[in-house]
C-alpha positions in Angstrom: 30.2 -7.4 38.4 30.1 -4.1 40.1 28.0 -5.2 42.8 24.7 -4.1 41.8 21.9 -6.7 41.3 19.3 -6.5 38.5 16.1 -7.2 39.7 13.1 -7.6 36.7 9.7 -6.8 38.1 6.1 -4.8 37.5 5.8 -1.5 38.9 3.6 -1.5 41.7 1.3 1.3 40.0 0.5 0.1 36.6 1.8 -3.6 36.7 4.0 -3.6 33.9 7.7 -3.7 33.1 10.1 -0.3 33.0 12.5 0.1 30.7 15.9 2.1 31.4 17.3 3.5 28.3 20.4 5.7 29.6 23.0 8.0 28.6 23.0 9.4 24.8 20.6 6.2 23.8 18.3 7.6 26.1 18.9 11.4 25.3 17.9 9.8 21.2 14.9 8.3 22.2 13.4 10.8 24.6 13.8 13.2 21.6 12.1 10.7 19.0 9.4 10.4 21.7 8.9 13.5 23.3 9.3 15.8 20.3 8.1 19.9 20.5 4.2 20.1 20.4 3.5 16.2 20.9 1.1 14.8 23.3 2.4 14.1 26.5 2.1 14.2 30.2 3.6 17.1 31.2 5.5 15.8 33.7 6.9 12.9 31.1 7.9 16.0 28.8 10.0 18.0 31.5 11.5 14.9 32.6 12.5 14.4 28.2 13.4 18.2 27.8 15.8 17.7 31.1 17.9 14.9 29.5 18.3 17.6 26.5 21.1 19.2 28.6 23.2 16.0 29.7 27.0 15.8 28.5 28.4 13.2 29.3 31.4 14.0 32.0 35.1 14.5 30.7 36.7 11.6 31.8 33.8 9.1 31.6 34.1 6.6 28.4 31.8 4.7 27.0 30.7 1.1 27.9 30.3 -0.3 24.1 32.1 1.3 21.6 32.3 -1.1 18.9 36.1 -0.4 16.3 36.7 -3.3 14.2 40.0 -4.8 13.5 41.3 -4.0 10.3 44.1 -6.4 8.8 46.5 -3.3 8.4 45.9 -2.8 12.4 46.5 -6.6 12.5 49.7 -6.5 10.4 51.1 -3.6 13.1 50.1 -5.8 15.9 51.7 -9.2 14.7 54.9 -7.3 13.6 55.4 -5.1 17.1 54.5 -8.1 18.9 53.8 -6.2 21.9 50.2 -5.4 23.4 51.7 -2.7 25.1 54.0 -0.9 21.9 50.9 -2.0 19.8 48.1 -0.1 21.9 50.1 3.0 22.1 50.9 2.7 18.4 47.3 1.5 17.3 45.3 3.6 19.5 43.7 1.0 21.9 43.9 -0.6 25.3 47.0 -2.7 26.0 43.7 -5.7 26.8 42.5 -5.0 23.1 45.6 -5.7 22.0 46.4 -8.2 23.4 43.2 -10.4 23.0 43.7 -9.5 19.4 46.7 -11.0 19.2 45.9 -14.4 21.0 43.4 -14.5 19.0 45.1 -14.3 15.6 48.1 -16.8 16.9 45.6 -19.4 18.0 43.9 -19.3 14.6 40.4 -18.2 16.1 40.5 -15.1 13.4 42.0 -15.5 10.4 46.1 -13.5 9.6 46.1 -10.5 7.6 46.4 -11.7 4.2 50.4 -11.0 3.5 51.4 -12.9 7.1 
C-alpha cells in the first residue's frame, strides 16, 4: 500500500516478538506502563516519559476514526443525492459519502426508516 513491507520476526537479542503501539495508543499505554515511581529500566522510562510530549502535527489525521452513520445523516444523503453536496453538508469525505450511498441503493444496509 505505501510501499513499506512488514516483516514479523524475533529480535536478535532476546528472541521474542516487538510490538509497535504508535501515536496517542502508544502515548496511553506507555503511561498505564510506565507510570511515576514504577519499576523500570531507566532507559525504558525516559524513552515512556519522551512520548509524554508528542502532539500529533496540525495537518496529520487520523488513520481509524470510526463515526457511524446515523439514518438522519442517511436521510440527507439519499435526498441531496450527491457525494459531493452531501460531504460538504454532512461533514465527511466526498468517498464516505459516496460508499454510503451505494451501499444504501444496493440494499447492503438497510433505508432510513421514512424512505
Amino acid at each position: 500500500m505505501a510501499g513499506v513491507r512488514r516483516t514479523v520476526g524475533r529480535n536478535a537479542r532476546d528472541d521474542i516478538y516487538n510490538v509497535l503501539i504508535a501515536m496517542e495508543a502508544g502515548q496511553r499505554l506507555a503511561t498505564d506502563l510506565y507510570y511515576p515511581g514504577c519499576l523500570a529500566l531507566a532507559r525504558k522510562q525516559a524513552a515512556a516519559d519522551s512520548l509524554a510530549s508528542w502532539v500529533r502535527p496540525a495537518g496529520m489525521r487520523s488513520a481509524y476514526t470510526s463515526r457511524r452513520w446515523t439514518p438522519d445523516e442517511d436521510r440527507v444523503l439519499l435526498r441531496l443525492g450527491s457525494p459531493t453536496t452531501a460531504a460538504e453538508v454532512l461533514g465527511r469525505t466526498p468517498q464516505s459519502c459516496n460508499l454510503r450511498m451505494w451501499r444504501l441503493r444496493s440494499g447492503q444496509v438497510p433505508l432510513p426508516s421514512g424512505q
